[in-house]
C-alpha positions as CSV (number, residue, x, y, z in Angstrom):
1,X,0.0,0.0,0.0
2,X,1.4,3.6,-0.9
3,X,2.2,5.8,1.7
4,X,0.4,8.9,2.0
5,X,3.1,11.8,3.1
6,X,2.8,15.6,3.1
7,X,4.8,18.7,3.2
8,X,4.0,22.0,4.1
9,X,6.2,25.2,5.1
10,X,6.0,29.1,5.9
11,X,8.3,31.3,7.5
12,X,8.2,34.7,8.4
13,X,10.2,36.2,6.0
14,X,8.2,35.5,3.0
15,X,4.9,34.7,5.0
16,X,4.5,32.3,1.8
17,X,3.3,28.6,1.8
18,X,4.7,25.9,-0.1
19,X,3.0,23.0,-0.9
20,X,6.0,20.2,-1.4
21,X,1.8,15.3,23.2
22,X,1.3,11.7,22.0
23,X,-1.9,9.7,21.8
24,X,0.6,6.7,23.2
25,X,0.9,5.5,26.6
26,X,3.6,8.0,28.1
27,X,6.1,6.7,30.7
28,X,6.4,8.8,34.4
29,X,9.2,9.6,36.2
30,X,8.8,10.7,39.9
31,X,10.4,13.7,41.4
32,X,10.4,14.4,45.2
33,X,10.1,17.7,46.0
34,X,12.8,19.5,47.7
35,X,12.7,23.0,49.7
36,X,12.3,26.0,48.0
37,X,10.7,24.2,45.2
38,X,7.8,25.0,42.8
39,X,5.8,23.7,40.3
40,X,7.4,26.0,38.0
41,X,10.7,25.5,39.0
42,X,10.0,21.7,38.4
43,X,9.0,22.0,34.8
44,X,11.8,24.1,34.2
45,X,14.2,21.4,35.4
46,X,13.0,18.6,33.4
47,X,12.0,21.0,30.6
48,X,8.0,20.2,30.7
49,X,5.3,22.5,30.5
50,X,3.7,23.8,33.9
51,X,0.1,22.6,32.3
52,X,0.8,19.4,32.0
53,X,2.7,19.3,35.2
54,X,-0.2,20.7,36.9
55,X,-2.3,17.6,34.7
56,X,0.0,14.6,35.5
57,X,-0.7,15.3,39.4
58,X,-4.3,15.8,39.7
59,X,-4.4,15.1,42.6
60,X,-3.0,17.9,43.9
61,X,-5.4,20.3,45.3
62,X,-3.6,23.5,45.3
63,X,-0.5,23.5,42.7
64,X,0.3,26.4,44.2
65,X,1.4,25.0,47.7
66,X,3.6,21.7,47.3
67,X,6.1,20.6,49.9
68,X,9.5,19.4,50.4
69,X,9.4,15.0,50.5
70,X,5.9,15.5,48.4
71,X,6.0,12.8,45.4
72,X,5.6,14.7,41.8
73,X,5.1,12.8,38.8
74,X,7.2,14.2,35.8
75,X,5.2,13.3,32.3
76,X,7.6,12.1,29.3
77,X,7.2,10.7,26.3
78,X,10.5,8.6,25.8
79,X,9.4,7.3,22.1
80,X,8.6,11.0,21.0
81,X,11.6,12.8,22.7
82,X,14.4,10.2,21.2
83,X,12.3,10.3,17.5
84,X,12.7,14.8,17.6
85,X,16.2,14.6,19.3
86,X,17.0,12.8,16.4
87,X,15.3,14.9,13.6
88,X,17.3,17.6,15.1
89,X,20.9,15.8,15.1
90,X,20.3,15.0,11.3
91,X,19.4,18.8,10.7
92,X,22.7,19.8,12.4
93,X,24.1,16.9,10.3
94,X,22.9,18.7,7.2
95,X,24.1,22.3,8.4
96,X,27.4,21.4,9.0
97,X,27.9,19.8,5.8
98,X,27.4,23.3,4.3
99,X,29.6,25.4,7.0
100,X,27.0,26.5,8.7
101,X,26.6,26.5,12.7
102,X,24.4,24.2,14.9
103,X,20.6,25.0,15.8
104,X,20.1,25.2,19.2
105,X,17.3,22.7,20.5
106,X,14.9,24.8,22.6
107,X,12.8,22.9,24.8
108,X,10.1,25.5,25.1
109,X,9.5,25.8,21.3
110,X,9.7,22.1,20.8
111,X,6.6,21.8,23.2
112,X,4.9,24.6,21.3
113,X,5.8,21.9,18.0
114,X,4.5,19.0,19.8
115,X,1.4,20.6,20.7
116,X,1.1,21.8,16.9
117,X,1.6,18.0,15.9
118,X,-1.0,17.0,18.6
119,X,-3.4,19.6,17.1
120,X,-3.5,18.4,13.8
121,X,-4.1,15.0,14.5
122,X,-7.0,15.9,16.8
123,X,-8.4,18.6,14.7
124,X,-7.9,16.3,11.8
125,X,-5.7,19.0,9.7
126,X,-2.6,19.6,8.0
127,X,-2.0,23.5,7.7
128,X,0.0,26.2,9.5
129,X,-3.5,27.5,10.4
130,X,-4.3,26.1,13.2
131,X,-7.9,26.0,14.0
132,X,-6.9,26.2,17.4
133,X,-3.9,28.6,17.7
134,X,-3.7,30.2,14.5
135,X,-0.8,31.2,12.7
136,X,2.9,29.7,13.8
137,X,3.7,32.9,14.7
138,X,0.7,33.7,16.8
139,X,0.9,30.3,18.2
140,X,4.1,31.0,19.5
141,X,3.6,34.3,21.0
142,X,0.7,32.6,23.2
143,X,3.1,30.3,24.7
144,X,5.5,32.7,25.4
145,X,8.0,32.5,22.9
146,X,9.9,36.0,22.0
147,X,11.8,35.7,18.5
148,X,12.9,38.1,15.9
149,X,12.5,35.6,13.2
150,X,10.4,32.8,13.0
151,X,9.7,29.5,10.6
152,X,8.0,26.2,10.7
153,X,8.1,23.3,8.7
154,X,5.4,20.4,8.7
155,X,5.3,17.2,7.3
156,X,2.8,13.9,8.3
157,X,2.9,10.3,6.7
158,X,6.8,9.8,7.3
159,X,7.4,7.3,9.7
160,X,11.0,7.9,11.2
161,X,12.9,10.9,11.6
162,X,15.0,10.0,8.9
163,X,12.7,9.8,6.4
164,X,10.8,13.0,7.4
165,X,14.6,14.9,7.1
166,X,15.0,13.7,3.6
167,X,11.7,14.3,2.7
168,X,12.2,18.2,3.5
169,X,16.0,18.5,2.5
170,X,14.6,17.4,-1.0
171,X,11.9,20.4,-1.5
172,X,13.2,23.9,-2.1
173,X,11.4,25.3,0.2
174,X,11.5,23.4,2.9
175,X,15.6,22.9,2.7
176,X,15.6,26.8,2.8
177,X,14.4,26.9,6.6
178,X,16.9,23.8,7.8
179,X,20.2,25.3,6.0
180,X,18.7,29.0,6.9
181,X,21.8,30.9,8.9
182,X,19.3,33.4,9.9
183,X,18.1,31.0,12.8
184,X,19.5,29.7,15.9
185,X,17.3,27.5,17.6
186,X,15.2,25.3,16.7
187,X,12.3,22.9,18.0
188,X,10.6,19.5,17.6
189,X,7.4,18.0,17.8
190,X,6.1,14.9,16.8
191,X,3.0,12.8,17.2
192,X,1.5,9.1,16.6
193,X,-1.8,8.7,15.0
194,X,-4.4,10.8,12.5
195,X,-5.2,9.9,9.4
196,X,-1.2,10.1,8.2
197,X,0.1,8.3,11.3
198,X,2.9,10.2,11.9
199,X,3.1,14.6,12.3
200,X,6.2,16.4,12.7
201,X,7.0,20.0,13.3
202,X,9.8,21.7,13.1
203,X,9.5,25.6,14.5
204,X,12.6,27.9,14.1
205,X,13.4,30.8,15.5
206,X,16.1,33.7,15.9
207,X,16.2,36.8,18.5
């Protein structure tokens, strides 16, 4: 059976589309809560967002007051995180092979790329216009992200990061934002299921 894959990009320069958190189980890991801690301080360690933290521990009546020897569960997505640290190692791989310097993996813009994956495969779309967020751009001003310059690539149907890589190092467009030396950091989101099986999005930005 032939595999359905897709393309899409925009970026902020030429505002100009070309055409070319996981519905799996996630895994826990359980962090006691030392003095002088906080929620947000917590996410910010292990690089999660303070929404979900506040979700994976439910159970918590007041987020707002936690104390030292309390038990707080860390959500992670082992499958996901290894699949965009990898689509970002082979971007690098790609960037160096043309002289130019590493992106930076941001944490906070890769959740704002997994929740764009997410989104498409539960609003059953494939567009920068999210129904939900709109733009990339806007999307990432509501969660907080400052940049300068801003781009985002999508792709859904490719099954490894590999394969998603190639698939946008071989349109013009797309190839543009990876080997672009106008950004510095970049990050990754990825998600199981929809109609395509597999969405990725890769958000850059520059300050």
């Amino acid at each position: 059976m032939k595999t359905l894959s897709k393309l899409l990009l925009v970026t902020l320069l030429s505002v100009t589309l070309a055409f070319g958190l996981n519905n799996t189980a996630q895994a826990a890991t359980v962090h006691t809560v030392q003095s002088g801690e906080t929620m947000w301080k917590i996410a910010v360690k292990y690089q999660v967002g303070v929404s979900e933290l506040i979700e994976a521990n439910s159970a918590i009546k007041n987020p707002n007051s936690i104390y030292p020897g309390q038990k707080i569960t860390i959500p992670t997505d082992k499958a996901g995180s290894s699949y965009e640290e990898q689509v970002v190692q082979l971007v690098n791989q790609e960037r160096a092979k043309v002289g130019l310097k590493p992106l930076k993996s941001n944490w906070e813009v890769a959740r704002v790329a997994r929740y764009k994956s997410q989104d498409m495969i539960d609003k059953n779309y494939f567009s920068h216009t999210s129904p939900t967020y709109g733009s990339p751009f806007d999307m990432m001003k509501k969660f907080g992200i400052t940049y300068s310059t801003a781009g985002e690539n999508i792709a859904a149907g490719q099954a490894t990061p590999k394969e998603v890589v190639n698939a946008w190092m071989n349109s013009d467009g797309h190839r543009k934002n990876i080997l672009s030396s106008q950004f510095t950091e970049i990050g990754v989101g990825y998600a199981k299921g929809g109609n395509y099986g597999h969405y990725w999005t890769q958000m850059f930005i520059s300050n």
